[in-house]
C-alpha positions as CSV (number, residue, x, y, z in Angstrom):
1,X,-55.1,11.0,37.4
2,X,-55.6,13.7,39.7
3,X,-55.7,14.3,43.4
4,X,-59.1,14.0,44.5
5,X,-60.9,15.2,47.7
6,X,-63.3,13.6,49.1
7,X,-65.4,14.9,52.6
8,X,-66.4,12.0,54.9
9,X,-70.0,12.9,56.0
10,X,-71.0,11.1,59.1
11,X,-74.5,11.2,60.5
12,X,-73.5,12.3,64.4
13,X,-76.3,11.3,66.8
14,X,-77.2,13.4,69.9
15,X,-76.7,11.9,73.3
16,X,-79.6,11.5,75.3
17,X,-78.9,12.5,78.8
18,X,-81.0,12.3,82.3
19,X,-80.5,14.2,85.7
20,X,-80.3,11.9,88.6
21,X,-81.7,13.1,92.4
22,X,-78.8,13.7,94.3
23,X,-77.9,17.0,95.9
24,X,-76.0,17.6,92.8
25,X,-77.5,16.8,89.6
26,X,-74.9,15.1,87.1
27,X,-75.1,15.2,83.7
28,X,-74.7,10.5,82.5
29,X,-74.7,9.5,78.9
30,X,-77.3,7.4,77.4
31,X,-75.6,4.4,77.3
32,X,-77.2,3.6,74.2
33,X,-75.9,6.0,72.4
34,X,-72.5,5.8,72.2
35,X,-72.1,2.0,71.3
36,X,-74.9,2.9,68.1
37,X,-72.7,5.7,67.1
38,X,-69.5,3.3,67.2
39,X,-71.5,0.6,65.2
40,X,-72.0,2.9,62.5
41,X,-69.2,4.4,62.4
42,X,-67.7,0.5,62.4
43,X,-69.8,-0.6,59.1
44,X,-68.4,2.7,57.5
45,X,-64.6,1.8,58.1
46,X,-65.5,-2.0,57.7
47,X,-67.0,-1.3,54.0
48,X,-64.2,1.2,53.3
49,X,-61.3,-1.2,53.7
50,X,-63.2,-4.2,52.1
51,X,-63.6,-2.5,48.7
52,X,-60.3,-1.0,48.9
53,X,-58.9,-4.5,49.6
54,X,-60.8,-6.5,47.2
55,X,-59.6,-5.4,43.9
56,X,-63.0,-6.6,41.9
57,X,-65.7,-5.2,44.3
58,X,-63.6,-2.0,43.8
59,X,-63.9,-2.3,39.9
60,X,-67.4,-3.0,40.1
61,X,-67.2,0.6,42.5
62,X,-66.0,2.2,38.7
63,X,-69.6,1.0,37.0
64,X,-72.8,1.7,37.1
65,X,-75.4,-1.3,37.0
66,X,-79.3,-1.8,38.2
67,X,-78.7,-5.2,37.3
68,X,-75.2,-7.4,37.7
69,X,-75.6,-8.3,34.0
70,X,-75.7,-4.9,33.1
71,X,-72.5,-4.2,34.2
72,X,-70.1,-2.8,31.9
73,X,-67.5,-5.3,30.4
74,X,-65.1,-2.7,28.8
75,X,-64.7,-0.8,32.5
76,X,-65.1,-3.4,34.9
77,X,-62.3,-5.2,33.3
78,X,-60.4,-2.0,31.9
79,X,-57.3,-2.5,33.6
80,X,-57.3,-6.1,33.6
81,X,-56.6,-8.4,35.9
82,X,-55.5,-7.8,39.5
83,X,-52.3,-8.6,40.7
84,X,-53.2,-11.5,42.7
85,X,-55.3,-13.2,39.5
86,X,-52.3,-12.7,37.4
87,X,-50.9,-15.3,39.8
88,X,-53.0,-17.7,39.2
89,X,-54.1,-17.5,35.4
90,X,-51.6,-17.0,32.7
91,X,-51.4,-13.5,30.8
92,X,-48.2,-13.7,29.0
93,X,-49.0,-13.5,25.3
94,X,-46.6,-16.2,23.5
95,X,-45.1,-14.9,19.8
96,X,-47.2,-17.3,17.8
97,X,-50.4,-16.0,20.3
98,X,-49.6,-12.2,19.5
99,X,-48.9,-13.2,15.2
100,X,-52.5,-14.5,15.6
101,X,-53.5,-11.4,17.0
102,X,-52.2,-9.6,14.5
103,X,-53.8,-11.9,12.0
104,X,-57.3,-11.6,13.5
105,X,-57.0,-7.8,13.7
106,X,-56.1,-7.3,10.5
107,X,-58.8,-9.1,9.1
108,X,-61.4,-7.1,11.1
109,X,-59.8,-3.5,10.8
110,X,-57.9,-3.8,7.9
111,X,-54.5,-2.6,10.1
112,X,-52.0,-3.7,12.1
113,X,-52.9,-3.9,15.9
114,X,-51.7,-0.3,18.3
115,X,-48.4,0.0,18.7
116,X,-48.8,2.3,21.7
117,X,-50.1,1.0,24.6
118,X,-50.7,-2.5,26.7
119,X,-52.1,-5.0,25.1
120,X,-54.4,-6.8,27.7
121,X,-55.6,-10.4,27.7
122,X,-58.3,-11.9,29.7
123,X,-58.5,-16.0,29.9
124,X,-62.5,-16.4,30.1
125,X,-61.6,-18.7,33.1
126,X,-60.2,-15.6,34.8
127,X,-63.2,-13.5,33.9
128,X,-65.5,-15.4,34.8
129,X,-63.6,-15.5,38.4
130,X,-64.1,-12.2,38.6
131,X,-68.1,-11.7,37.3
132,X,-68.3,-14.3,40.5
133,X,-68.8,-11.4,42.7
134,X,-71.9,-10.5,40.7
135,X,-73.2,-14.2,40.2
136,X,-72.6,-14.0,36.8
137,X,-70.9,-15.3,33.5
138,X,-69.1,-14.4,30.7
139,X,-72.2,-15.4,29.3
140,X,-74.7,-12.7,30.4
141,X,-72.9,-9.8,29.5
142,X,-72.4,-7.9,26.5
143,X,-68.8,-8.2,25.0
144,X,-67.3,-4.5,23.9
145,X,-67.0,-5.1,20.1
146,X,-63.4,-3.9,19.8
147,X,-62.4,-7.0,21.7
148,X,-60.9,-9.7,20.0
149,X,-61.3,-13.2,21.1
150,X,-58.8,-16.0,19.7
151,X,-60.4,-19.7,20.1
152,X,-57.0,-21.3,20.8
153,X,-56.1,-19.6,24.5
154,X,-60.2,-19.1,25.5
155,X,-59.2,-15.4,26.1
156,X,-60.4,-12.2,24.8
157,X,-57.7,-9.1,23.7
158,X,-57.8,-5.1,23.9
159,X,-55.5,-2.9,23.9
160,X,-55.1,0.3,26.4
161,X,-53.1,3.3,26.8
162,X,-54.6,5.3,29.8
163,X,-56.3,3.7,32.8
164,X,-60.0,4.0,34.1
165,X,-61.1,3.7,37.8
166,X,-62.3,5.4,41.3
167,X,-60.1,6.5,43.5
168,X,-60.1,8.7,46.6
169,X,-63.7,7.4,47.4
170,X,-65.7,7.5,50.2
171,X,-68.0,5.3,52.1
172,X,-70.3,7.4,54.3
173,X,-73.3,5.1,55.5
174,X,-74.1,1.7,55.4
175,X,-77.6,0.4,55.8
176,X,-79.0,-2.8,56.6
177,X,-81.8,-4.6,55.7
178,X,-83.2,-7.8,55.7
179,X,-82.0,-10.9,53.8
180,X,-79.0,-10.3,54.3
181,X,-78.9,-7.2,52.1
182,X,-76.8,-3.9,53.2
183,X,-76.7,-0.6,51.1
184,X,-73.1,1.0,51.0
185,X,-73.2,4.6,50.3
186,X,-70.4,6.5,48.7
187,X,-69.4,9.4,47.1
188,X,-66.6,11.1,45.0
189,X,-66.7,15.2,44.7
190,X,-64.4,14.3,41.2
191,X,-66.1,14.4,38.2
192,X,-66.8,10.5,37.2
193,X,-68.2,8.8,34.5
194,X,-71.5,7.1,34.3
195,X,-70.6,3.7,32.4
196,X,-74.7,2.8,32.0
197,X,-75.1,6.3,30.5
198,X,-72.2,7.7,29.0
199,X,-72.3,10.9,30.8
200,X,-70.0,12.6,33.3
201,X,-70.7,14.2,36.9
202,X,-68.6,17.2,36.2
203,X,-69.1,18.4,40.2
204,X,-69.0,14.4,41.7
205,X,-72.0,12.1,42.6
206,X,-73.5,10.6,45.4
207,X,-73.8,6.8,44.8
208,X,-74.9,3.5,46.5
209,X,-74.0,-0.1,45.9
210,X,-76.2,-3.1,46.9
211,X,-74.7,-5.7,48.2
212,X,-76.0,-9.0,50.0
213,X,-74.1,-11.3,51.9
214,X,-73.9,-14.7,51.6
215,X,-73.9,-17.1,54.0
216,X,-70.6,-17.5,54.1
217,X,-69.6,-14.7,55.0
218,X,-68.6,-13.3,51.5
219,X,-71.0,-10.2,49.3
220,X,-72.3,-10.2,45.9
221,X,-73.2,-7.1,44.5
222,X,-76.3,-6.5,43.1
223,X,-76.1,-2.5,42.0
224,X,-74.4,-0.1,42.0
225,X,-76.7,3.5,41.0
226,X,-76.3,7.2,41.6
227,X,-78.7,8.6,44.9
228,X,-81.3,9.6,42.7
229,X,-81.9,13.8,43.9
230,X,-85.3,15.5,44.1
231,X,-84.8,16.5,40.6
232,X,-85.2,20.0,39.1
233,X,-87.7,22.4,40.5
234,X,-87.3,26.3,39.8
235,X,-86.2,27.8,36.5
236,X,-82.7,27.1,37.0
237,X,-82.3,23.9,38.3
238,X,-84.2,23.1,34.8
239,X,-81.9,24.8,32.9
240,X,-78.8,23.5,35.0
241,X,-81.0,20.0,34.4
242,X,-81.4,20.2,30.5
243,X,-77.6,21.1,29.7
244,X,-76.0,18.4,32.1
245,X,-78.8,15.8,30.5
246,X,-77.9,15.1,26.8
247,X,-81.4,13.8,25.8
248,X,-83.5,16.3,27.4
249,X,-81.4,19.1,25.8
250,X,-82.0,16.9,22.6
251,X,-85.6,16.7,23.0
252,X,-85.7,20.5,23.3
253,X,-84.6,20.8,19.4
254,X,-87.5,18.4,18.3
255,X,-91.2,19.6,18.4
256,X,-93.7,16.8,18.9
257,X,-97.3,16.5,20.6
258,X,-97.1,12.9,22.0
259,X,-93.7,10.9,22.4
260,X,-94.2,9.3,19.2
261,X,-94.1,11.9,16.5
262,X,-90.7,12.7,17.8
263,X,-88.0,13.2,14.7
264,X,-85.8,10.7,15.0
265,X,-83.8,12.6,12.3
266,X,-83.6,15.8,14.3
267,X,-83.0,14.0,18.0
268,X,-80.3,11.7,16.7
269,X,-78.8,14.2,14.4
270,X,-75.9,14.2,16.5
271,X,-75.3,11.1,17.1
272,X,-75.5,8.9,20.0
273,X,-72.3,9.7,21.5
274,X,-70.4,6.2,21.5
275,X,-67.3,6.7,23.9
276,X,-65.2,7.8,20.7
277,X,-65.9,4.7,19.1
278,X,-68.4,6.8,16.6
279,X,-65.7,6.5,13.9
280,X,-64.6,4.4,10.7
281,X,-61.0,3.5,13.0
282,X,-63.8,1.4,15.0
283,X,-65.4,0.1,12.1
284,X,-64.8,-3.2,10.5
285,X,-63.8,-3.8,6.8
286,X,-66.9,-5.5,6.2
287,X,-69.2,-2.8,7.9
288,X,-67.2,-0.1,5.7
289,X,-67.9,-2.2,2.7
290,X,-71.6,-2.5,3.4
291,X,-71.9,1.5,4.2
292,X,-70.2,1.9,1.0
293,X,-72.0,0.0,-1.1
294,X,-75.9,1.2,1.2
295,X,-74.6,4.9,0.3
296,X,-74.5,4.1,-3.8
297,X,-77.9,2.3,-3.8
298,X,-79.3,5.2,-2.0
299,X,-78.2,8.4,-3.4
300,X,-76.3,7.0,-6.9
301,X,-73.0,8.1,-5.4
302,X,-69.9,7.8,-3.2
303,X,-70.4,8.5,0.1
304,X,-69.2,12.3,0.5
305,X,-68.7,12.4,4.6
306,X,-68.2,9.3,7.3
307,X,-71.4,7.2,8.6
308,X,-73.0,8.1,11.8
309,X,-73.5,4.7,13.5
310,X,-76.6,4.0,16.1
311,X,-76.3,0.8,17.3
312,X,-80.3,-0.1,18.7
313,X,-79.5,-0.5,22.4
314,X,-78.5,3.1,22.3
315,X,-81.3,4.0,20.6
316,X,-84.0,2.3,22.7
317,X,-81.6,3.9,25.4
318,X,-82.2,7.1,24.6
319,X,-85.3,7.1,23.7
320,X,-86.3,5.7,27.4
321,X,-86.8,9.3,28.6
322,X,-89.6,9.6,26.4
323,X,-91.2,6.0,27.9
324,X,-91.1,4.9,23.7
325,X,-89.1,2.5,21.8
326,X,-88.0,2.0,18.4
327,X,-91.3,0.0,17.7
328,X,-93.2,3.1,18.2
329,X,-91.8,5.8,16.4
330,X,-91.1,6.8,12.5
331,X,-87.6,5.1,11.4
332,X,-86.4,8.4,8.8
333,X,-86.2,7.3,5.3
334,X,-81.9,8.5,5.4
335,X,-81.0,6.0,7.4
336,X,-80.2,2.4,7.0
337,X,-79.8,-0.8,8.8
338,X,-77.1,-3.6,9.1
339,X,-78.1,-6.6,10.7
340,X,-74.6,-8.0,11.4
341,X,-74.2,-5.2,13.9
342,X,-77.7,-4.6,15.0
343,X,-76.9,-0.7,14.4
344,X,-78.9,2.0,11.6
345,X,-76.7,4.5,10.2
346,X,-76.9,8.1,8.3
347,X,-74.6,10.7,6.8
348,X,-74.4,14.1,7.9
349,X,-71.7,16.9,7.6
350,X,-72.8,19.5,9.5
351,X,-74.9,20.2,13.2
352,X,-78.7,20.7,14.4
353,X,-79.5,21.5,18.0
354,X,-80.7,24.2,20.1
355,X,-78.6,26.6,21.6
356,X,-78.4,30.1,23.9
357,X,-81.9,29.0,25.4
358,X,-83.0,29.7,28.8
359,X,-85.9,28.0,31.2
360,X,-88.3,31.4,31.7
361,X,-91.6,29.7,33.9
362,X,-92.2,26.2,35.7
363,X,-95.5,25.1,36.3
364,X,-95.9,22.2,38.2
365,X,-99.4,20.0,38.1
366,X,-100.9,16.7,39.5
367,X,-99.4,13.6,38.9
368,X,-96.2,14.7,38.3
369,X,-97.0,16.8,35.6
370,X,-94.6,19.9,35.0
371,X,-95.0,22.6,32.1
372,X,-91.1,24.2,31.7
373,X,-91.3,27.2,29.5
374,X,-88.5,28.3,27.4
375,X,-86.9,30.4,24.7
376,X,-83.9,31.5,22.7
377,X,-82.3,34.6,20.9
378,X,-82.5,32.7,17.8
379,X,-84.5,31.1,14.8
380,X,-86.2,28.2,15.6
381,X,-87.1,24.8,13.5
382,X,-89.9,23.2,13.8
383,X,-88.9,19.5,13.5
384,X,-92.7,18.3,12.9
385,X,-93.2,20.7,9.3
386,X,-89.4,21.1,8.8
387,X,-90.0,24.9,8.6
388,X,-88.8,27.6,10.7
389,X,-91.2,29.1,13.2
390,X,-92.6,33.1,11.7
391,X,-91.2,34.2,15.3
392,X,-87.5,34.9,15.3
393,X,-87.6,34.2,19.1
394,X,-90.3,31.5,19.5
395,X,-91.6,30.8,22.6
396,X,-92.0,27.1,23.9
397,X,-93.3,24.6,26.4
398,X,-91.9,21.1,27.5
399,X,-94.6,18.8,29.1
400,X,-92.6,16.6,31.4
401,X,-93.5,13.6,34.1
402,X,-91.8,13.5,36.8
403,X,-92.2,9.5,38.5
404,X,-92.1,8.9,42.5
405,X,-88.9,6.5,41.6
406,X,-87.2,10.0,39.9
407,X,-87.4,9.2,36.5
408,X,-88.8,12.2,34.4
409,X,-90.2,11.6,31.1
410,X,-90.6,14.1,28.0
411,X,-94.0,14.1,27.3
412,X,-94.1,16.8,24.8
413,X,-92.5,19.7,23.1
414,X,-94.1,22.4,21.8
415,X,-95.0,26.6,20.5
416,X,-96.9,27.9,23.5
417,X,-99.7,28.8,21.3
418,X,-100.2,25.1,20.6
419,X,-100.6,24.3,23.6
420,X,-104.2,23.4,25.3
């Protein structure tokens, strides 16, 4: 990993002074003041060293969660277990416990497990340990599907060849509230990855974990969420806003009046982005048997080009900016759906999105309401009638709401001539 530079920013507070009547008037410090500036700057150094020390509360640093049940699985436990837990619970795989490893991924991939690599094991004892910090269990989270879980040792498998964490962080305030709850604020100027939305930070983020402490004297973390900004307000933070926000730039490609009509076709076209996992290596025997055999029924052939896979979390995910889910808008008649994995898929062998646009006009309303105007040098598709637009360089208008908590949803997308 590389070097990363971080800047401490520390909130400096401004000494109150007072004169007092002698024949010459001396300058005295508030003494106030400089015991609040050393409690802050305490809390800071106290939070910074307690992460760093605590090996789990610094995984948990790596994810981000609103809820502790949301947390991510595959990162939070991406490098395993700590040094100190490896102590305690067994991790040595036995050569009858890796032959059954090989036995149980061969069945589900149809190949012999990575040779490359570490091959990591997590006794659900030791996990759940660890999900402690959040007050959680192995039961309330969601299990990465590449993991393998053999009945005999209670332990689940994966295997690894890079690492994934923070480093070089920095706390920068901490504040309290009441029951016990204290808000540590942090922040990386590295690019870092956002495990809730599968996007990176390519210039760093601000962030803040919740934490409340226990009356013992130890913290469970509630959350851990980027320091929600302003949010986009001329032309060019819009345009900055749309190419660093992989659904808005979507939504631009699809025309729709209400959130609904959206083409699900034409938003998804891409895919949904899985982490890499978007490919038939990922895909068990079974589920390329079934895409097989869904691909002849449907078109009276073999299939020409690999599945797109969407499994319906991501969906619903995705479709969150536009306030709809999947129970509201048009399933397309190309794809198709496998229970066993709770996932639709389609074939595609080529591209659709929108590209060389630029934001031209802002308008912003009541209630949140902001019109964003914008074109591009280029032909245009008009997702709604599946025809081009007559103008080679249509012009359009995105209807967007922006909410009080900084959420902004996509409204509508549309010609500027359509617009009322």
């Amino acid at each position: 990993m590389k070097k990363i530079v971080y800047i401490l920013l520390l909130a400096l507070l401004l000494t109150a002074c007072g004169k007092e009547k002698t024949q010459e008037p001396t300058v005295t410090t508030d003494p106030t003041t400089a015991p609040t500036t050393a409690t802050a700057m305490a809390e800071v150094d106290k939070f910074q060293k307690f992460i760093k020390d605590n090996w789990w509360y610094w995984r948990a640093l790596g994810c981000t969660f609103e809820k502790p049940e949301d947390v991510s699985a595959e990162f939070f436990f991406y490098m395993g277990l700590s040094a100190e837990d490896e102590k305690t619970f067994n991790t040595t795989i036995t050569v009858e416990e890796q032959a059954a490893l090989d036995d149980i991924y061969l069945q589900k991939y149809g190949k012999e497990p990575p040779t490359v690599g570490s091959t990591i094991k997590l006794p659900v004892e030791a996990m759940n340990k660890a999900l402690s910090i959040l007050d959680i269990t192995v039961e309330d989270i969601e299990i990465p599907s590449h993991w393998l879980y053999y009945d005999k040792t209670d332990a689940y498998y994966f295997w690894v060849s890079d690492a994934y964490g923070v480093v070089g962080w920095k706390v920068t305030e901490v504040e309290k509230g009441t029951n016990g709850i204290e808000k540590v604020y942090w922040e990386t100027s590295q690019s870092h990855w956002n495990t809730a939305t599968e996007e990176f930070y390519l210039n760093g983020v601000k962030m803040v974990m919740t934490l409340q402490e226990k009356p013992d004297g130890s913290y469970l973390v509630l959350s851990n969420l980027p320091v929600e900004p302003v949010g986009p307000v001329t032309a060019d933070d819009f345009t900055q806003f749309f190419k660093d926000e992989y659904w808005y730039k979507r939504a631009l490609g699809c025309t729709f009046e209400k959130p609904e009509d959206i083409s699900l076709r034409f938003y998804f076209y891409t895919g949904i982005g899985e982490h890499g996992h978007n490919d038939y290596k990922y895909f068990t025997s079974e589920e390329q048997a079934f895409l097989a055999k869904a691909y002849k029924d449907k078109y009276g052939r073999e299939e020409y080009t690999m599945a797109t896979r969407l499994p319906v979390k991501k969906i619903e995910k995705a479709l969150s900016i536009l306030g709809v889910t999947l129970e509201d808008v048009e399933i397309p008649e190309s794809w198709v759906y496998y229970d066993k994995t709770d996932a639709y898929y389609f074939w595609v062998s080529d591209a659709y999105g929108v590209d060389s646009w630029k934001v031209t006009k802002v308008e912003n309303g009541t209630n949140g309401i902001v019109k964003v105007y914008w074109e591009g040098p280029q032909r245009h598709l008009n997702t709604a009638t599946n025809k081009f637009y007559r103008e080679d360089y249509p012009r359009m208008v995105m209807t967007l709401q922006k909410k009080p908590d900084g959420r902004i949803f996509v409204l509508s997308n549309l010609p500027v001539n359509n617009t009322r």
